[in-house]
Each structure stands twice: as C-alpha cells, then as structure tokens.
PyMOL commands that place a pseudoatom at each C-alpha (Angstrom):
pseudoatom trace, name=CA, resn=UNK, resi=1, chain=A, elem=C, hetatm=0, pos=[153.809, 142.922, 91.529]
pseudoatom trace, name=CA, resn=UNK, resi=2, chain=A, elem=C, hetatm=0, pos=[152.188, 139.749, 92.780]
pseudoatom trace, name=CA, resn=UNK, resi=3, chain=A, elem=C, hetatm=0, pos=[148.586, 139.200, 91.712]
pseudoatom trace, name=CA, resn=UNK, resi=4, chain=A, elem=C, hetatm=0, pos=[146.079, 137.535, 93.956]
pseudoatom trace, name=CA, resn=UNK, resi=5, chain=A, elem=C, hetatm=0, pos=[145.636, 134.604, 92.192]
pseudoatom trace, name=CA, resn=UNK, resi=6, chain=A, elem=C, hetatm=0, pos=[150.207, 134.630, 92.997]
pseudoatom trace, name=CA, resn=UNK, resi=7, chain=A, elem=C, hetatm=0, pos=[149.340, 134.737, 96.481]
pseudoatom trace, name=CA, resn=UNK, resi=8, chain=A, elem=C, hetatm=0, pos=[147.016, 132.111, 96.973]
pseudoatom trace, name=CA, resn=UNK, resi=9, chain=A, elem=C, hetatm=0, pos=[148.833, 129.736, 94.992]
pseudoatom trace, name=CA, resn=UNK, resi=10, chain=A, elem=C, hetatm=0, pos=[151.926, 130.759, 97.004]
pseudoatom trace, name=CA, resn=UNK, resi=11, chain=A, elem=C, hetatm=0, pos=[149.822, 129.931, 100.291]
pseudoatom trace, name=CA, resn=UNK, resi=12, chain=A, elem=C, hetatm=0, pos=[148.805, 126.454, 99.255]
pseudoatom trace, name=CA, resn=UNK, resi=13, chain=A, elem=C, hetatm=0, pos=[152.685, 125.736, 98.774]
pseudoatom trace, name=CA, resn=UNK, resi=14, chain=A, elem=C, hetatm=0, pos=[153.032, 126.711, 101.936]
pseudoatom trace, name=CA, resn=UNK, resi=15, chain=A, elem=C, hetatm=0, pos=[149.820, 125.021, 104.076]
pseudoatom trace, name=CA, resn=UNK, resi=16, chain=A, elem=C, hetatm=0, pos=[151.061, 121.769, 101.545]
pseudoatom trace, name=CA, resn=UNK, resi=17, chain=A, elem=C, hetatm=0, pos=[154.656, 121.925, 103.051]
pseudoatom trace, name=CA, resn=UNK, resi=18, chain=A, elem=C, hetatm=0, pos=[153.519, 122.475, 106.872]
pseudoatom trace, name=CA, resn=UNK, resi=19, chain=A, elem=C, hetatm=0, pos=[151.756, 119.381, 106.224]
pseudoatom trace, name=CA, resn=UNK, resi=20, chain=A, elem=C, hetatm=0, pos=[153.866, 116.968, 105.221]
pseudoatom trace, name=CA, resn=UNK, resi=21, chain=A, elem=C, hetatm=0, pos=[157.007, 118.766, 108.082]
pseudoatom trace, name=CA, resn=UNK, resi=22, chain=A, elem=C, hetatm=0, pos=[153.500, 117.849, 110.794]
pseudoatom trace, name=CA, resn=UNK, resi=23, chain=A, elem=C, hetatm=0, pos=[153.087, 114.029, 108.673]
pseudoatom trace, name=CA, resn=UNK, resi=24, chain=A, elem=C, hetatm=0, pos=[156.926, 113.278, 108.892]
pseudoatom trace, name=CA, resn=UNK, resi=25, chain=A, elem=C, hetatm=0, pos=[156.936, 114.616, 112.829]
pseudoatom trace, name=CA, resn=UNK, resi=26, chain=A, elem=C, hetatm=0, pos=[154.181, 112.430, 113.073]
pseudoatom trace, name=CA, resn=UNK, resi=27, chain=A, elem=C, hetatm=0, pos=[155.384, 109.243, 111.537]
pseudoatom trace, name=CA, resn=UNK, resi=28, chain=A, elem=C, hetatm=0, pos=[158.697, 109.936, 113.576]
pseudoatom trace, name=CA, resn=UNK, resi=29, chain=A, elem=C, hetatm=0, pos=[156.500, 109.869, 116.882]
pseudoatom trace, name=CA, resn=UNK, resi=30, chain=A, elem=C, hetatm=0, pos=[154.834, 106.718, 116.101]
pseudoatom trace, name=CA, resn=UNK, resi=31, chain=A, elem=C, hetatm=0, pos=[157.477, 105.162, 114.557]
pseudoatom trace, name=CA, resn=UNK, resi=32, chain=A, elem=C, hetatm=0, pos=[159.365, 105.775, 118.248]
pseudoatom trace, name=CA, resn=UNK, resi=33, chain=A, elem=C, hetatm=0, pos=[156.256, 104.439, 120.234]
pseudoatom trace, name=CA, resn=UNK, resi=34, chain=A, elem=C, hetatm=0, pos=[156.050, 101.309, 117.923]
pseudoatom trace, name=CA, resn=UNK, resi=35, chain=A, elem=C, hetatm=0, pos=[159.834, 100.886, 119.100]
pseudoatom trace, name=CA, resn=UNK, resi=36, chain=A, elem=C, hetatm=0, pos=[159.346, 101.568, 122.781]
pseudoatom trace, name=CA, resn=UNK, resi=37, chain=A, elem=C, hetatm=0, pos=[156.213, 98.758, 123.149]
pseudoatom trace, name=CA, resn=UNK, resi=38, chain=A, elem=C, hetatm=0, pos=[158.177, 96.218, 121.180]
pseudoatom trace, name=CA, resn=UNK, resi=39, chain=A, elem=C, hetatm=0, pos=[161.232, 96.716, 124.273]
pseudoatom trace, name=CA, resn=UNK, resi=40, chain=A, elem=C, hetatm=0, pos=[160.681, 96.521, 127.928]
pseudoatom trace, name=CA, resn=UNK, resi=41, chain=A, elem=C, hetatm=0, pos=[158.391, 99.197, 127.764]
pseudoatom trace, name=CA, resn=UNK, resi=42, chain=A, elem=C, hetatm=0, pos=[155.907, 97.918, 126.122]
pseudoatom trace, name=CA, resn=UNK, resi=43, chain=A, elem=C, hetatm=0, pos=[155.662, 94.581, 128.090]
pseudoatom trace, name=CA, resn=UNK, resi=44, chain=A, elem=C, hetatm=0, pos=[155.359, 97.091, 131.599]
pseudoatom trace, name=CA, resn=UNK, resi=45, chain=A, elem=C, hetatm=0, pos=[152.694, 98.907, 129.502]
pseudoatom trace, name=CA, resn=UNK, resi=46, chain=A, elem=C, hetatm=0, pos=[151.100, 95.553, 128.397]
pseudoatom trace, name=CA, resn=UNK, resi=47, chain=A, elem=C, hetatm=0, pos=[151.043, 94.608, 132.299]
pseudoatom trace, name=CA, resn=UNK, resi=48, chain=A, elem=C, hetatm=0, pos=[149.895, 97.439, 133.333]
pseudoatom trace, name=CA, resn=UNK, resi=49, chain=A, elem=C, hetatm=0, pos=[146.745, 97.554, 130.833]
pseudoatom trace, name=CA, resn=UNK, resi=50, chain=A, elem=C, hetatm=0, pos=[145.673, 94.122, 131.796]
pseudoatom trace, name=CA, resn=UNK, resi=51, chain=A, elem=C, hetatm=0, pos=[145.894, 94.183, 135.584]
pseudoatom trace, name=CA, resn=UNK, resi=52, chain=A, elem=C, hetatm=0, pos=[143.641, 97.302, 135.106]
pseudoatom trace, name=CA, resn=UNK, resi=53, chain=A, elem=C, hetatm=0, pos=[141.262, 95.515, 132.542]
pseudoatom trace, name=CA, resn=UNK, resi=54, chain=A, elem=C, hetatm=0, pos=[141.092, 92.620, 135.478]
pseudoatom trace, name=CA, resn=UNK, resi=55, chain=A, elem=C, hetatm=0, pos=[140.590, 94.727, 138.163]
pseudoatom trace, name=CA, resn=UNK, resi=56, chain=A, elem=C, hetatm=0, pos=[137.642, 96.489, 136.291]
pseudoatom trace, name=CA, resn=UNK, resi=57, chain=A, elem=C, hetatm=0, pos=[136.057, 93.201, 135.257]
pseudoatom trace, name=CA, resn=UNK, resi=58, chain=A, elem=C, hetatm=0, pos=[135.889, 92.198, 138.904]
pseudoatom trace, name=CA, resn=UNK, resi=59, chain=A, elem=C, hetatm=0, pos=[134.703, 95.029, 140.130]
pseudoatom trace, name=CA, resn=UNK, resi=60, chain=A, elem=C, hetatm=0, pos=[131.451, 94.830, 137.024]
pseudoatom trace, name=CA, resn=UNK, resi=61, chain=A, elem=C, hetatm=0, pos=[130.789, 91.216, 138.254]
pseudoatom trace, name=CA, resn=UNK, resi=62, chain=A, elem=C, hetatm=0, pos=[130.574, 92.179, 142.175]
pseudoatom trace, name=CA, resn=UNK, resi=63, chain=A, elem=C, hetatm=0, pos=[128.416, 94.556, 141.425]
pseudoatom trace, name=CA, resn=UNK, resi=64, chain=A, elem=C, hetatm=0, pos=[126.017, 92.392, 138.890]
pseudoatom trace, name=CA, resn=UNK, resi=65, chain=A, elem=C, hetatm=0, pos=[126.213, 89.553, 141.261]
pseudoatom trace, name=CA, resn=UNK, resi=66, chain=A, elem=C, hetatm=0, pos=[125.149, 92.406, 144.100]
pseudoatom trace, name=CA, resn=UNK, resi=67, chain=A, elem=C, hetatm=0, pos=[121.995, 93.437, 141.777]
pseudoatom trace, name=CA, resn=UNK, resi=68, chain=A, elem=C, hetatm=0, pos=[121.088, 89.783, 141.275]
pseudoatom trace, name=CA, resn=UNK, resi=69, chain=A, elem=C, hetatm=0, pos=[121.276, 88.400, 144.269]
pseudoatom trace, name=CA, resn=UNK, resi=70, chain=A, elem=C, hetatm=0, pos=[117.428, 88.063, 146.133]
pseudoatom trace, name=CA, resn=UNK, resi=71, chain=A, elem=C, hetatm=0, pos=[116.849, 90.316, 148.440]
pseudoatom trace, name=CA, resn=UNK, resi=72, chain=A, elem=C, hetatm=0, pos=[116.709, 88.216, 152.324]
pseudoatom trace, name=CA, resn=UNK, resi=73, chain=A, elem=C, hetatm=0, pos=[113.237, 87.175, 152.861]
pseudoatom trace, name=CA, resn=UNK, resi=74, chain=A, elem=C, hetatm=0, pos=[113.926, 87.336, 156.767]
pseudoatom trace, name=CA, resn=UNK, resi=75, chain=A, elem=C, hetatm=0, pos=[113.612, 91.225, 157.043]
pseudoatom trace, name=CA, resn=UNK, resi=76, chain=A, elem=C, hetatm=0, pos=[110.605, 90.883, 156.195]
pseudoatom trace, name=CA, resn=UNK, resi=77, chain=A, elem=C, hetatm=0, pos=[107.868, 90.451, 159.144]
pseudoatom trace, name=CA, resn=UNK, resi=78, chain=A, elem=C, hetatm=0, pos=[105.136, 88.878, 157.811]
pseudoatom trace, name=CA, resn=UNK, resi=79, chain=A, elem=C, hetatm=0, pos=[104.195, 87.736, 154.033]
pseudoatom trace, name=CA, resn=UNK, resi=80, chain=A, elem=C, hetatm=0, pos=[101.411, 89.129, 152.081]
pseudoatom trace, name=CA, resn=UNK, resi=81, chain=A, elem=C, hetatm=0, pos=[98.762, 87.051, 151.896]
pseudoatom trace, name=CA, resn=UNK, resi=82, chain=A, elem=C, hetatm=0, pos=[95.337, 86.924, 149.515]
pseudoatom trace, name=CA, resn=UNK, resi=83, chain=A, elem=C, hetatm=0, pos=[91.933, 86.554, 151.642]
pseudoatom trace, name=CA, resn=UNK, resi=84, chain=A, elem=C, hetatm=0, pos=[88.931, 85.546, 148.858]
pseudoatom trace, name=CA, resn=UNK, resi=85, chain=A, elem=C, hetatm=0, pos=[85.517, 85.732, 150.046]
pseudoatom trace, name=CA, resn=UNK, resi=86, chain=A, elem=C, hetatm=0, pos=[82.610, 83.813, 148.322]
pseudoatom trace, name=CA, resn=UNK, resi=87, chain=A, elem=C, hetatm=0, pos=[78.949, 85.111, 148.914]
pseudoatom trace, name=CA, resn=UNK, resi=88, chain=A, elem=C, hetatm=0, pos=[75.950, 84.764, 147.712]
pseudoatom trace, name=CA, resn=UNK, resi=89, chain=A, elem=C, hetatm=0, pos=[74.294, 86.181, 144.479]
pseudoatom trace, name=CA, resn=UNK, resi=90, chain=A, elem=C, hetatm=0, pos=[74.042, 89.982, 146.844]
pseudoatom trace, name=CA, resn=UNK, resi=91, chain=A, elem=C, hetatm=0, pos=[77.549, 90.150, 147.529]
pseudoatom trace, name=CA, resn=UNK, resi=92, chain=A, elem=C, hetatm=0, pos=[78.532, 92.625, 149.886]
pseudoatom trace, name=CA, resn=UNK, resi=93, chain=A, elem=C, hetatm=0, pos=[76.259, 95.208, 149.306]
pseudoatom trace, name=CA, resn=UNK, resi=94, chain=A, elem=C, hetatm=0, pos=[74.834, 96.532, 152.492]
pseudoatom trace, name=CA, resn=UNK, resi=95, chain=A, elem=C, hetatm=0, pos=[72.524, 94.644, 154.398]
pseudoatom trace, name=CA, resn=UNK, resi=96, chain=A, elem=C, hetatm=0, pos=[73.703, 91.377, 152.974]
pseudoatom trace, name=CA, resn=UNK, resi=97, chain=A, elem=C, hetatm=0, pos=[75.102, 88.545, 154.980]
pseudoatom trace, name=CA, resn=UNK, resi=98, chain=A, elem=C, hetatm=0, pos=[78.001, 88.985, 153.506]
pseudoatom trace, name=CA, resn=UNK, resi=99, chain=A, elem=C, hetatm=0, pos=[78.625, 92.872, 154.177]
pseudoatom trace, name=CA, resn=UNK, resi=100, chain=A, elem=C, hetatm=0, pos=[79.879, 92.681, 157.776]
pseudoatom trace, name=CA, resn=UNK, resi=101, chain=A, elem=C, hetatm=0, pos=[82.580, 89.840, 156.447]
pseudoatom trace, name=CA, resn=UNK, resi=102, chain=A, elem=C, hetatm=0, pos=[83.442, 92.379, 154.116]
pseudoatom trace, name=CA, resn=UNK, resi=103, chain=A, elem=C, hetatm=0, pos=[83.442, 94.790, 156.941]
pseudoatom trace, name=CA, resn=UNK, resi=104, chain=A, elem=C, hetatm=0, pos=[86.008, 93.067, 158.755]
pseudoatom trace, name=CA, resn=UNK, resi=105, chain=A, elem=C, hetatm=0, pos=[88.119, 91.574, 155.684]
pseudoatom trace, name=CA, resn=UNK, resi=106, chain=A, elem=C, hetatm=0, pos=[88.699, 95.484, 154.930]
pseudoatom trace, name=CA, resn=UNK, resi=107, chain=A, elem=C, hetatm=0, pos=[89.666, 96.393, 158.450]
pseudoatom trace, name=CA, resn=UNK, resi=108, chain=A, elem=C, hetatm=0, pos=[92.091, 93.786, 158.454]
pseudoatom trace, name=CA, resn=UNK, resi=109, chain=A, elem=C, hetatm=0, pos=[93.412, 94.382, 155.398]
pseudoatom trace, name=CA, resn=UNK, resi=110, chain=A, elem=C, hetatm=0, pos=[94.665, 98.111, 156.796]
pseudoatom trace, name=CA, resn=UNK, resi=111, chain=A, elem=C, hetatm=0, pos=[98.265, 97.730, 157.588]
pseudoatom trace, name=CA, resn=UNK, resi=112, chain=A, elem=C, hetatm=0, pos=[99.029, 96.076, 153.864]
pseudoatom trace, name=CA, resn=UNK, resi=113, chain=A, elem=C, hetatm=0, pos=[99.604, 92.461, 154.734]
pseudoatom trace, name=CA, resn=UNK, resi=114, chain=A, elem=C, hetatm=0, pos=[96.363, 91.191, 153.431]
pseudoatom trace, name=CA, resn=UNK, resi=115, chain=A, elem=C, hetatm=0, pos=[94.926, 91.763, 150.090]
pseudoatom trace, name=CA, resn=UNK, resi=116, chain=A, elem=C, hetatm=0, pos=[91.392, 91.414, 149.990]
pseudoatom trace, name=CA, resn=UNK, resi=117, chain=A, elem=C, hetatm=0, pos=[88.647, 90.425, 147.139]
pseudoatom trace, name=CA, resn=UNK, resi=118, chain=A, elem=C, hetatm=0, pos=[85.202, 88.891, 146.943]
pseudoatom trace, name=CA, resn=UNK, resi=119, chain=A, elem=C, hetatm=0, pos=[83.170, 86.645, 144.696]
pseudoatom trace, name=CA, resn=UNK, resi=120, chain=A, elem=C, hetatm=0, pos=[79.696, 85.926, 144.086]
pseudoatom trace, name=CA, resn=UNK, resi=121, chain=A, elem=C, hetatm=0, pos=[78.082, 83.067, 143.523]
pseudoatom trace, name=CA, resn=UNK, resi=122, chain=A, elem=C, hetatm=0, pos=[75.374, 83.926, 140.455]
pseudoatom trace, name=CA, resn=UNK, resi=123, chain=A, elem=C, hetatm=0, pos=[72.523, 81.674, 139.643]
pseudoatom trace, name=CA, resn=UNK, resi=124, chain=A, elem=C, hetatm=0, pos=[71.289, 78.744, 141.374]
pseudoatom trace, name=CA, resn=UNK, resi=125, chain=A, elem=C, hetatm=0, pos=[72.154, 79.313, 145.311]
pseudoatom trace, name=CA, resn=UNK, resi=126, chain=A, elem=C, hetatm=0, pos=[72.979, 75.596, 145.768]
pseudoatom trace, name=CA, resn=UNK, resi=127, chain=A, elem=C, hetatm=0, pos=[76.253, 73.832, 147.210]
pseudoatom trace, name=CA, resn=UNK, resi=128, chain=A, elem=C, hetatm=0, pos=[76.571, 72.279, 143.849]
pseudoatom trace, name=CA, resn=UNK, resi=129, chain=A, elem=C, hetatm=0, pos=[76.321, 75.567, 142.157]
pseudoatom trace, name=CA, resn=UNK, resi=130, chain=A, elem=C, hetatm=0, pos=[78.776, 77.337, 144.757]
pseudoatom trace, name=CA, resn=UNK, resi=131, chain=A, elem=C, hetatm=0, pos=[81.411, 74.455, 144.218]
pseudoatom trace, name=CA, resn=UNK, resi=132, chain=A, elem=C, hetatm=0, pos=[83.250, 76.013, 141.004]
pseudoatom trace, name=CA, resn=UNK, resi=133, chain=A, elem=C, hetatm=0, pos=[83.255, 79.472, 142.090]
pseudoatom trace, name=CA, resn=UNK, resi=134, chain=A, elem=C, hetatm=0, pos=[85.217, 78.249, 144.776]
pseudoatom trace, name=CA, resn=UNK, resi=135, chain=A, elem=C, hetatm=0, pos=[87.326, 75.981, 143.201]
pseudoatom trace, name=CA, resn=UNK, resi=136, chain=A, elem=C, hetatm=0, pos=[87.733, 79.577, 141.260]
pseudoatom trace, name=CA, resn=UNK, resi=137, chain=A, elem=C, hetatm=0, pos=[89.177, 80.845, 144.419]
pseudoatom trace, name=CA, resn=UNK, resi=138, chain=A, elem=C, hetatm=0, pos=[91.613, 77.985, 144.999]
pseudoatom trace, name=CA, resn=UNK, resi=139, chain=A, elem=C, hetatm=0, pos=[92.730, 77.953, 141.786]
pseudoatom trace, name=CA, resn=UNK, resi=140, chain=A, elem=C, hetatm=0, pos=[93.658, 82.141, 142.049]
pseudoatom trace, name=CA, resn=UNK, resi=141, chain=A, elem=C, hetatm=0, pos=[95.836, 80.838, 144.845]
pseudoatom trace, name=CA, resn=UNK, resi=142, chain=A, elem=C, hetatm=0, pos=[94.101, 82.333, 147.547]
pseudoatom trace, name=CA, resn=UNK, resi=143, chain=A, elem=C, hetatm=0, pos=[96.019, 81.923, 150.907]
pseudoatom trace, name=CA, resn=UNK, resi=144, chain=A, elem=C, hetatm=0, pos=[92.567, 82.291, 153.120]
pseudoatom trace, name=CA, resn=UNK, resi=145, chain=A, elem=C, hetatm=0, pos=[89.114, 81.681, 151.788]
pseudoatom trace, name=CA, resn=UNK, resi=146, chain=A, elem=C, hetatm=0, pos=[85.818, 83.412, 153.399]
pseudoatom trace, name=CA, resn=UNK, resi=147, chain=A, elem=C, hetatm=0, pos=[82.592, 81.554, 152.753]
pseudoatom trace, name=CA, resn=UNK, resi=148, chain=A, elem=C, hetatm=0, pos=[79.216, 83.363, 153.607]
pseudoatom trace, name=CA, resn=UNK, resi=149, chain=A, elem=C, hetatm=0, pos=[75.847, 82.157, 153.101]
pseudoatom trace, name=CA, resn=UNK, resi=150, chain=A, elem=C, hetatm=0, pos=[74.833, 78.212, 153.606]
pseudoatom trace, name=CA, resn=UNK, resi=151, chain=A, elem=C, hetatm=0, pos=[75.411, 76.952, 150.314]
pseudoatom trace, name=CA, resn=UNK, resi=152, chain=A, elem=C, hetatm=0, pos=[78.804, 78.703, 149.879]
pseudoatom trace, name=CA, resn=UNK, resi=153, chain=A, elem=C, hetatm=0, pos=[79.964, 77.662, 153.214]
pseudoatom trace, name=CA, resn=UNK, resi=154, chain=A, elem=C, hetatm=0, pos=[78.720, 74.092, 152.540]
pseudoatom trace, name=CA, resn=UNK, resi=155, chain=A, elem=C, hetatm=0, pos=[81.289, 73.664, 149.485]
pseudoatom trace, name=CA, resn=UNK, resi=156, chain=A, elem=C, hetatm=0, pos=[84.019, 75.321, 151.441]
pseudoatom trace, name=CA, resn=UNK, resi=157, chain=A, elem=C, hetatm=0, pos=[83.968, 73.245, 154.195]
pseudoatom trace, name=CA, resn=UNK, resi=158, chain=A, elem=C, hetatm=0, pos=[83.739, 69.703, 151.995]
pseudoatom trace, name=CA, resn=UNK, resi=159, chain=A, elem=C, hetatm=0, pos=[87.179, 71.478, 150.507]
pseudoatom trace, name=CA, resn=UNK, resi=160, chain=A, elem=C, hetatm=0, pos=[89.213, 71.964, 153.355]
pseudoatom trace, name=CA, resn=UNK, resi=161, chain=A, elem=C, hetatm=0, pos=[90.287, 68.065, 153.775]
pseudoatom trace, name=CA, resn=UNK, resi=162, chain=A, elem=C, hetatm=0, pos=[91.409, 68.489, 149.977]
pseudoatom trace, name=CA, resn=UNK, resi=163, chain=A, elem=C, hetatm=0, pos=[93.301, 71.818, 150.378]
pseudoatom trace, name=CA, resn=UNK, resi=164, chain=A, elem=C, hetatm=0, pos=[94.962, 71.607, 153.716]
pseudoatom trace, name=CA, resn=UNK, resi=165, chain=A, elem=C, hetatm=0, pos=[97.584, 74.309, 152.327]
pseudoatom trace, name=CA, resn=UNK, resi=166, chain=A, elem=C, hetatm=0, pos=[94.699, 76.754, 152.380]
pseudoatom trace, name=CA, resn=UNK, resi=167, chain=A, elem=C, hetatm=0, pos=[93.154, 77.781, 155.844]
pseudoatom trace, name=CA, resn=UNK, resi=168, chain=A, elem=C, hetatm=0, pos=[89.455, 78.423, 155.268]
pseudoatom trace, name=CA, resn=UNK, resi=169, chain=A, elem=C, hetatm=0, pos=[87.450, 80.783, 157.456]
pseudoatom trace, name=CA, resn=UNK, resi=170, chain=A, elem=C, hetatm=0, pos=[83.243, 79.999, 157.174]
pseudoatom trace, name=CA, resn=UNK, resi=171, chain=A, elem=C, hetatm=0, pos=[80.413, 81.882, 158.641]
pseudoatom trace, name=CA, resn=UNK, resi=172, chain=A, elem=C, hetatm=0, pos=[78.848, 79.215, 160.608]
pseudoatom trace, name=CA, resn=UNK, resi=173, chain=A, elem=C, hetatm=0, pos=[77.609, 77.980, 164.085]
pseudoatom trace, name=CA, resn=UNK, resi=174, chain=A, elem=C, hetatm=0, pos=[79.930, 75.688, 165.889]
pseudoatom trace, name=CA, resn=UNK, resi=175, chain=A, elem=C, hetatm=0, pos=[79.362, 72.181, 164.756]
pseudoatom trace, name=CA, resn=UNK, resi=176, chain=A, elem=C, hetatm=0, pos=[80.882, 69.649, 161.998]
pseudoatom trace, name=CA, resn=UNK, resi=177, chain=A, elem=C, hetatm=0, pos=[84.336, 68.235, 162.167]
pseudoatom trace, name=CA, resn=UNK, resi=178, chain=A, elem=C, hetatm=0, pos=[86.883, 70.122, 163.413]
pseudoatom trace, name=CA, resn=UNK, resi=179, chain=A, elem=C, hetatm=0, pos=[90.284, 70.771, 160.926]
pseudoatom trace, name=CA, resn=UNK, resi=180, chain=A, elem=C, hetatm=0, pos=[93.472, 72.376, 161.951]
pseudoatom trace, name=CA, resn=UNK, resi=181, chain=A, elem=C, hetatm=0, pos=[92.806, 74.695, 158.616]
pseudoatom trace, name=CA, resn=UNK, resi=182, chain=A, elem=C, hetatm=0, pos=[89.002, 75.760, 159.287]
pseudoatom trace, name=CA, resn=UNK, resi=183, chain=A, elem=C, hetatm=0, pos=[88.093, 78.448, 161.212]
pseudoatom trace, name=CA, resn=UNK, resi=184, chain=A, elem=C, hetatm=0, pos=[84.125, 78.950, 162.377]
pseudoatom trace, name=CA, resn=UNK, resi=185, chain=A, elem=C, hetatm=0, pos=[83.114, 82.376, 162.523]
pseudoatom trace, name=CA, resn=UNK, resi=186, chain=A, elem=C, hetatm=0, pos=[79.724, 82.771, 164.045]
pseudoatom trace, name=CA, resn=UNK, resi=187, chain=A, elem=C, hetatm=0, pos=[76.889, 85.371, 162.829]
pseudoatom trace, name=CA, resn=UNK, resi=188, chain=A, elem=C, hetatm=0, pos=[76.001, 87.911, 164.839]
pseudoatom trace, name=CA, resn=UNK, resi=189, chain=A, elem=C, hetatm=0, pos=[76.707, 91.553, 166.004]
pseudoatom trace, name=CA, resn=UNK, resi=190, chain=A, elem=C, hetatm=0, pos=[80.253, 91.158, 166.668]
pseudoatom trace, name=CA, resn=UNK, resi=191, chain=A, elem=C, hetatm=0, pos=[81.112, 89.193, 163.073]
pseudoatom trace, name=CA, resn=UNK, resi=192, chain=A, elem=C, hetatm=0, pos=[83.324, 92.131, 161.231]
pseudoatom trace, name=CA, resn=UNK, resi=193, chain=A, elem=C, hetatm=0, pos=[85.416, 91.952, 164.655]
pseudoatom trace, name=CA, resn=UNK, resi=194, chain=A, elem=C, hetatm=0, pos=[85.439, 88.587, 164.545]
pseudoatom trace, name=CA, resn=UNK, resi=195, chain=A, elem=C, hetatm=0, pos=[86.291, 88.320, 161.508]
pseudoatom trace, name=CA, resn=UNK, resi=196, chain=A, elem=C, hetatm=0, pos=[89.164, 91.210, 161.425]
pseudoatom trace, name=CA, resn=UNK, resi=197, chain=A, elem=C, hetatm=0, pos=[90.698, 89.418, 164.225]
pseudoatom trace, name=CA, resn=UNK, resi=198, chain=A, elem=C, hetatm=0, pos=[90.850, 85.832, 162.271]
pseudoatom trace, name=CA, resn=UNK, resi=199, chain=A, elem=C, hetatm=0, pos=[92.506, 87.167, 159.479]
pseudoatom trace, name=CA, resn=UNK, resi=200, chain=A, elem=C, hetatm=0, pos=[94.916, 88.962, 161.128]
pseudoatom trace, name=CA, resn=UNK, resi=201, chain=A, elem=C, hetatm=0, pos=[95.977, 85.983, 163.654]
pseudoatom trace, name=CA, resn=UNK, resi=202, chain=A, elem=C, hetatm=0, pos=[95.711, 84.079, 160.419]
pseudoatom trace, name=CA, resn=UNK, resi=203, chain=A, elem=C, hetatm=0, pos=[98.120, 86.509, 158.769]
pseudoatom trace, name=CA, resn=UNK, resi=204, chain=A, elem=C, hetatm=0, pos=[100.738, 85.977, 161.519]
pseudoatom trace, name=CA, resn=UNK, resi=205, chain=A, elem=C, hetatm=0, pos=[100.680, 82.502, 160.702]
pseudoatom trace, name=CA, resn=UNK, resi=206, chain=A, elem=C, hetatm=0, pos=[98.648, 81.555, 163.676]
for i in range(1, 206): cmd.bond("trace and resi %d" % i, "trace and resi %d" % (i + 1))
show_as sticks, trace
zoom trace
C-alpha cells in the first residue's frame, strides 16, 4: 500500500516529465520558426514587418506635423487688441473725468475684441509727472492708449510722433497738429458714445 508521502513523490515524477515532453515540443517549435525566417519566409515576413513599421511612422508624423502646424490667422475676423487708459489721480470712480471714458471703453469692450484696463497717474498732476505712467502703457504693449485729464493728455499727445505703431485716443477739444494715429475725443454728454464708437472703428483697423 502506497503511503502519501509515495504519492506525492510519484506526482512530481510525473509534473517533472510533462515538463520537459512541453520544453522539447517547445524547442522543436522554435527550432522550426528559426528555420522558416532564415528561408524565403522569413525575408516575406521581414518585408512585411517593415512596410508596416513605415506606414505607421508616416502616419505619426502627419499627424504631429497636423498638431503643429499654426492654426490660419485669416478665419479670424478681427485681432484682439489692448485699449490702456491713463487718468488722473481719481481714476474712474464716478463723477471723475475719467468715468464716462471708462464708460465707453467697457461698452466697447462687449463683444471680446478689446481688452480694457486703466491707470492712474498718482502724485504730482503734471505732464512731466504723467510722462512715465504712460511710457508704462507703451511699454505693456498697448495697441490703443486713452488719455483723460490735461496733464495726461498733454504727454500722450507729445508721444504719438514717437509711437506711430500705437493709435492714441485723447480727451480734448479740436486743436494741435493733426496725426494719422491720434484721435480727439471731445468732453461732453455724448463722450462714453464717443468714445465706444472710436475704439470699435479703431478695432476694425479703421
């Protein structure tokens, strides 16, 4: 009669000679693919693998070239563009002279084209004074430049010969030399209009 300890060691002759039977099926396998890819086999496989490999490396460059390539500018109407307006010490609280040009800057700054933002000129209220906070606003790159207030729209218009790039928009009377890139906006009850319509004919490039 077999004891346990019989059978098991009877078992793991057996699981030990299934294994090596599966190992020398095995080796015979490869042994027959190593033959078949060194014959005319092999070289079809060997074409076959490589026209795929080429295929699927053109297809990952067409479609990295697609993802880098800049989307066209053209279907695009109009381009945003950054309005700055410089005020006095007040800034645009209400009943400032600058809150109506604010007014009108947000109105035409509705439809998304034109991004809007103001700065105040602290301390002395002088031209000299006014001068870096707007050479502030040209530095910022600021497409259009507001100026309200008489010392702020003094130092914008002595820039606009210097920066014809930039069209400047100043909330004065009628009077002073004329420049294809300054616009006069005068005071009074229809100024946010005014001013609304500027920008936005300045926005469409006009």
């Amino acid at each position: 009669m077999k004891t346990r300890r019989a059978w098991r060691e009877t078992e793991r002759q057996a699981a030990k000679k299934e294994a090596a039977e599966s190992g020398v099926r095995v080796s015979g396998v490869l042994a027959g693919t190593a033959a078949a890819l060194r014959g005319r086999i092999g070289w079809a496989l060997g074409a076959v693998l490589i026209l795929v490999l080429g295929l699927l490396g053109a297809r990952l460059f067409a479609a990295s070239e697609e993802r880098s390539t800049p989307p066209d500018t053209r279907a695009r109407a109009y381009e945003d563009r950054d309005a700055c307006l410089l005020t006095d010490e007040r800034g645009i609280v209400t009943g400032s002279p600058a809150a109506p040009v604010w007014e009108g800057m947000q109105a035409a700054s509705a439809d998304g084209r034109i991004r809007v933002t103001f700065v105040p000129v602290m301390g002395e209220q002088s031209v000299a004074n006014a001068r870096p906070f707007l050479n502030g606003l040209v530095q910022r790159n600021c497409e259009i430049v507001v100026a309200s207030g008489a010392p702020q729209v003094a130092a914008a218009e002595a820039a606009v010969e210097k920066n014809p790039k930039i069209r400047f928009v100043t909330v004065a009377r009628e009077g002073g030399a004329a420049h294809d890139n300054l616009v006069r906006v005068a005071p009074g009850a229809s100024l946010k209009d005014d001013v609304t319509a500027t920008l936005k004919r300045l926005a469409d490039g006009g």
